[in-house]
N, C-alpha and C positions, 0 to 999 in steps of 0.2 A: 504494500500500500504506500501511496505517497504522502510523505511527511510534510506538513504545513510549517515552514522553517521561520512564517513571520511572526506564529507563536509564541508569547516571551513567557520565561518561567516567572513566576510570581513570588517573590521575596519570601523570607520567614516570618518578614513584618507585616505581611498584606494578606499572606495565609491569617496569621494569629488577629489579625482587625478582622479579618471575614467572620471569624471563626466567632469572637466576640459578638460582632454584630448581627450574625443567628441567633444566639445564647440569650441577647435580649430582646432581639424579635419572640423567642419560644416564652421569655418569662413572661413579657406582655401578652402571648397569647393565652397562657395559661392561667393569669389573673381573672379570666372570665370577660365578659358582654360588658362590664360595669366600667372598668376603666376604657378598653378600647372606645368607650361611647362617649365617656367624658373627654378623652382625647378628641376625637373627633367634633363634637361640639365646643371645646375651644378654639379649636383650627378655625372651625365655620365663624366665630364670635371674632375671633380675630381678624379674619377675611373681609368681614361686612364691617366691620370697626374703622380698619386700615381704608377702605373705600368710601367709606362715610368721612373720614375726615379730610379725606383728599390727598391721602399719601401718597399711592397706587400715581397718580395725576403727576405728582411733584414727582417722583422715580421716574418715575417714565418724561416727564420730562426733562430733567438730570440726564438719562440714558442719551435724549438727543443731543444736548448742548455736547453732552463725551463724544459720541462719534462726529459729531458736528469739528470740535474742535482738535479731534486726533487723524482724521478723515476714515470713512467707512472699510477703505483699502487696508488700514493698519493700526484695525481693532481686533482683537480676537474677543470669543465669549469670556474668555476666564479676564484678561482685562478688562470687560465691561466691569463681571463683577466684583474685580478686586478694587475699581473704584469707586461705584455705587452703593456699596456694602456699607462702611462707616458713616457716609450721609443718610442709609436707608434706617439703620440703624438708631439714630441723631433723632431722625425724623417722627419716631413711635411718640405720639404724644403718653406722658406722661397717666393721665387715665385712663386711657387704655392698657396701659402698661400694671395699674392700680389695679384693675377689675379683673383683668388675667390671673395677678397672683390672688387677690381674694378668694378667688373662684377656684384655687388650685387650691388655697391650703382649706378651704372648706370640704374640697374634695376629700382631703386628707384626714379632716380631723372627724370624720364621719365614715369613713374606710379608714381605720390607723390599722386594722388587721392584713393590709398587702404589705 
């Protein structure tokens, strides 16, 4: 059989993050319907939050003024996001940022058995 030689072997570092990142995919699935639902309903809370305030608006257009000012020819995606990222971040208003953690340790303090 022919060997695909563009193959590249995968470090003992990228194995062991793989490896990891099943281990806590299995634990969250295993905690049952209650947390994956809560996870999900924060994402969504967050989604409609971030758009509501007009984040999503100001990124996006942040993203043009970047390739505007770098030209479209010599941007890549991981440069978009390694300079987006810290403004995106900047950008979470503050109560929203409040009602996320409220909401997370209320999770918590009502589930303290996971």
């Amino acid at each position: 059989p022919k060997v695909n030689r563009n193959w590249r072997k995968r470090t003992v570092a990228e194995i062991s993050s793989s490896n990891l990142h099943i281990t806590a995919q299995t634990a969250l699935l295993n905690t049952g319907p209650t947390l994956i639902t809560i996870l999900l309903s924060l994402k969504e809370l967050l989604r409609a939050k971030l758009i509501e305030c007009g984040w999503k608006d100001q990124l996006k257009a942040h993203c043009k003024e970047v390739i505007k000012e770098k030209g479209l020819e010599h941007v890549t995606v991981d440069d978009l996001v390694a300079e987006i990222t810290p403004k995106g971040r900047a950008l979470v208003p503050d109560s929203v940022k409040k009602e996320l953690l409220q909401r997370i340790r209320t999770f918590l303090a009502q589930h303290a058995s996971l």
